[in-house]
C-alpha positions as CSV (number, residue, x, y, z in Angstrom):
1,X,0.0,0.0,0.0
2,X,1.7,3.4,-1.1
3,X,2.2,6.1,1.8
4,X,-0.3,8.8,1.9
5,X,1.6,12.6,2.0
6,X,-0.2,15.0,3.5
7,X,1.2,17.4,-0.2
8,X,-0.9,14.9,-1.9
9,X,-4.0,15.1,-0.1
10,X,-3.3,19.3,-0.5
11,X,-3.6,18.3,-4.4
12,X,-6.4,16.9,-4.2
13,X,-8.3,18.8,-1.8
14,X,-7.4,21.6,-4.3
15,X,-8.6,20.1,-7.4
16,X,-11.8,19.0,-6.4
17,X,-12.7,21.0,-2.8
18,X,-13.4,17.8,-0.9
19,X,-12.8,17.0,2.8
20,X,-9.3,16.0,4.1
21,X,-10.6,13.0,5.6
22,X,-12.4,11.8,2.0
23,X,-9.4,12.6,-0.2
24,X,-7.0,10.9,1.9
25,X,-9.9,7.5,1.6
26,X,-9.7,8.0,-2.0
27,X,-6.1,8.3,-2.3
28,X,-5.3,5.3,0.1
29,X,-7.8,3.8,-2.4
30,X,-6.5,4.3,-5.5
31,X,-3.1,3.5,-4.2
32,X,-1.9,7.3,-4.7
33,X,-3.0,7.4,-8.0
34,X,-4.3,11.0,-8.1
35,X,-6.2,10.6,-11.0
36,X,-8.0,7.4,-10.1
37,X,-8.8,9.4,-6.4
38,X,-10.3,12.4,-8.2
39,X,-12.6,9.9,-10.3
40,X,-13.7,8.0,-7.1
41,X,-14.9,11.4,-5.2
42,X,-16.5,12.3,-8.5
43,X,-18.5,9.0,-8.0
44,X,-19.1,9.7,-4.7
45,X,-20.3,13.3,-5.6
46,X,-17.8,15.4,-3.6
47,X,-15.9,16.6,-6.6
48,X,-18.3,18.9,-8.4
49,X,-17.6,22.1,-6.9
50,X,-15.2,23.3,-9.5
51,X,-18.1,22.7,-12.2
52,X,-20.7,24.7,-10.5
53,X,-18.1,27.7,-10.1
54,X,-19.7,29.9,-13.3
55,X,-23.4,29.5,-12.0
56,X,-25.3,32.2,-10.9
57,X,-25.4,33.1,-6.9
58,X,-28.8,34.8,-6.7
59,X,-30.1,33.8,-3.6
60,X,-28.3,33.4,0.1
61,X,-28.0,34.8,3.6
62,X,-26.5,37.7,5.4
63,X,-25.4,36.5,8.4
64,X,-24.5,38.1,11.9
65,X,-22.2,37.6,14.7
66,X,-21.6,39.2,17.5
67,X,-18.1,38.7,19.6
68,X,-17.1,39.6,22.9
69,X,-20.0,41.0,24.4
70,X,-21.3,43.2,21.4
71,X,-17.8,44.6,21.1
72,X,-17.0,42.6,18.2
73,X,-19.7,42.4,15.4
74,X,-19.4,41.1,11.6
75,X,-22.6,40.7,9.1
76,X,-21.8,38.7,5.6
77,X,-23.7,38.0,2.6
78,X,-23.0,34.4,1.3
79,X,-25.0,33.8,-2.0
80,X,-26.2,30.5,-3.3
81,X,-28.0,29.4,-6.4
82,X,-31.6,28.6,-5.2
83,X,-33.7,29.8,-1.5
84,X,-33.6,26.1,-1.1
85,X,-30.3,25.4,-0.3
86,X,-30.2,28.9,1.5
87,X,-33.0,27.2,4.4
88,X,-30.7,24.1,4.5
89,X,-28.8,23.8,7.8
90,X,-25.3,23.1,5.5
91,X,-25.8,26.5,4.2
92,X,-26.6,28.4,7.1
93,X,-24.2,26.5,9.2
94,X,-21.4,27.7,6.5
95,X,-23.2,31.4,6.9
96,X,-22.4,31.2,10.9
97,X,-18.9,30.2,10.6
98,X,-17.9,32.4,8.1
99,X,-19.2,35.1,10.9
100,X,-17.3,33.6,13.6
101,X,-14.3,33.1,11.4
102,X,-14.5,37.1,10.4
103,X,-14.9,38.1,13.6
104,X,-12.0,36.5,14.8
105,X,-9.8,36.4,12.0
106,X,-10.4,39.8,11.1
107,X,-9.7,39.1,6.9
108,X,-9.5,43.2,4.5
109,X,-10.9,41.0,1.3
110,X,-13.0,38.4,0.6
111,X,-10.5,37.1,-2.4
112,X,-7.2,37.9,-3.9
113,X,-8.6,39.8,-7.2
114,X,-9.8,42.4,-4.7
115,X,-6.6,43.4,-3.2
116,X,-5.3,46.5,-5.0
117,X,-2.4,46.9,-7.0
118,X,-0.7,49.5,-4.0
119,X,-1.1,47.4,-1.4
120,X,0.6,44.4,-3.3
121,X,3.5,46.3,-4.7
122,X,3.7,48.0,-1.0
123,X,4.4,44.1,0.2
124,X,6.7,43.6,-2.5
125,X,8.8,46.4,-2.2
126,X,9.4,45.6,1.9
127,X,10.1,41.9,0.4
128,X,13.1,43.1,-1.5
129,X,14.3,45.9,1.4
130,X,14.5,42.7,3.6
131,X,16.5,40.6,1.3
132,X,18.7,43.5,0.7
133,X,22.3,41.9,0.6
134,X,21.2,38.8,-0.1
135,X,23.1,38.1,-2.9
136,X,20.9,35.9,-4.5
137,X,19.7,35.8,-8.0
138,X,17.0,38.2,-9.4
139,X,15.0,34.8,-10.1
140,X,15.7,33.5,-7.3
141,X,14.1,36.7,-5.4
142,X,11.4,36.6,-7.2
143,X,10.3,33.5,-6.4
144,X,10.8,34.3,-2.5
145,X,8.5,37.5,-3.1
146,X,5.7,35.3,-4.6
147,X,6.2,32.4,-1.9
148,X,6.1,35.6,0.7
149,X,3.0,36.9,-0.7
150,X,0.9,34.0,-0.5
151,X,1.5,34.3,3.5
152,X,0.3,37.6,2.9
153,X,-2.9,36.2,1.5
154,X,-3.4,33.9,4.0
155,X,-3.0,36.6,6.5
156,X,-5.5,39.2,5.0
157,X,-7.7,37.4,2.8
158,X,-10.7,35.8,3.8
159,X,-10.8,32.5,1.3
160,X,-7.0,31.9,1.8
161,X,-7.2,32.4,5.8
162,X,-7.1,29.3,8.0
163,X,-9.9,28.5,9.1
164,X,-9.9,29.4,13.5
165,X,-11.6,26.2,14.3
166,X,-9.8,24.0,11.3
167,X,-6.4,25.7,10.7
168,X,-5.7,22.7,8.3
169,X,-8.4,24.2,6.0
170,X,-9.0,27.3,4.3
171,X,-11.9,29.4,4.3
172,X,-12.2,28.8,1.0
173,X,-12.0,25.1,1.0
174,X,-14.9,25.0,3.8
175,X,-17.3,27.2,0.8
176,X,-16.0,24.3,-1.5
177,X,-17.3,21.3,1.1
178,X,-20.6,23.0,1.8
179,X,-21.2,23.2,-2.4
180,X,-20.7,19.8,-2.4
181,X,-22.7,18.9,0.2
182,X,-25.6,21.0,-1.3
183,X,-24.9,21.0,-4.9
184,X,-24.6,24.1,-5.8
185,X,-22.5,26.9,-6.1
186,X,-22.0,29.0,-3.0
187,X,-20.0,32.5,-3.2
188,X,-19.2,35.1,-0.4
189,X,-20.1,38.4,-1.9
190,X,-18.9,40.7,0.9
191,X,-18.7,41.6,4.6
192,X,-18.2,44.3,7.3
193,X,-16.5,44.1,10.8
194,X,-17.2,46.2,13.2
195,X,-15.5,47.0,16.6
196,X,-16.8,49.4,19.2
197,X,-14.9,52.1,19.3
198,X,-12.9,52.1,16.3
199,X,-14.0,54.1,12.6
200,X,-15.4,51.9,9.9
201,X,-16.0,52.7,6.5
């Protein structure tokens, strides 16, 4: 029986949005043939997520949290396809810990496409004044500016943040379970933390 990494379970959790626990089953079963794993959650209907990415989200929740007393509070629109899957307890289970997560977490953006330009050259630029003297290749630089942004995603963006109660899952791959689970195509559309105390836009 081949040995299981946890980089290929990453893989395939990526490719199709399943759960950990199911795409290390269907790798163990396929013997670590990734291509046989993704056709066995297919068959099992936890790899469809990535098909029902272009469909439209008209219908959903805005959730609320509140954190610390009422010190904390966060409301979040997550959009699905149908007022369906919106009442089902997958979906507004997802809507609640997304709340939770963004009250804890505290994410700027919902994705990466949203970050601006400024803000991304303003990482890169303290990237390079760190590595200063380095001596290493522009290449080579280059690639540690790219590897040093994606913690800078994961820090500040709310689909590529850890999730607080799972930090071995992202926020994103939690959206992809729940679409699985209900079949259709969930997005988060946009949210709003507030703190008592402080300016908010």
């Amino acid at each position: 029986m081949a040995t299981i990494s946890a980089d290929q379970v990453k893989q395939l959790r990526d490719k199709t949005g399943a759960g950990m626990m199911e795409c290390k089953a269907a790798l163990t079963e396929a013997n670590g043939n990734m291509e046989e794993a993704v056709t066995l959650l297919r068959k099992r209907g936890l790899a469809h997520a990535a098909k029902r990415a272009g469909r439209a989200t008209a219908q959903g929740l805005i959730g609320s949290y509140l954190h610390m007393g009422g010190r904390i509070g966060v409301l979040v629109e997550v959009n699905c396809e149908t007022d369906f899957v919106a009442r089902t307890d997958a979906f507004q289970n997802l809507v609640k810990e997304v709340a939770m997560h963004i009250a804890a977490a505290d994410p700027k953006w919902v994705r990466r496409d949203e970050v601006s330009p400024e803000a991304i050259e303003k990482e890169k630029t303290i990237y390079r004044a760190q590595m200063e003297g380095s001596g290493k290749p522009a290449n080579v630089l280059d690639k540690i500016i790219e590897g040093k942004l994606g913690g800078f995603y994961s820090q500040f963006v709310l689909l590529d943040q850890p999730s607080i109660r799972d930090p071995g899952v992202t926020v994103a791959q939690l959206v992809a379970e729940t679409s699985a689970k209900t079949g259709e195509n969930i997005t988060i559309r946009r949210f709003t933390r507030y703190r008592v105390g402080e300016g908010n836009d």
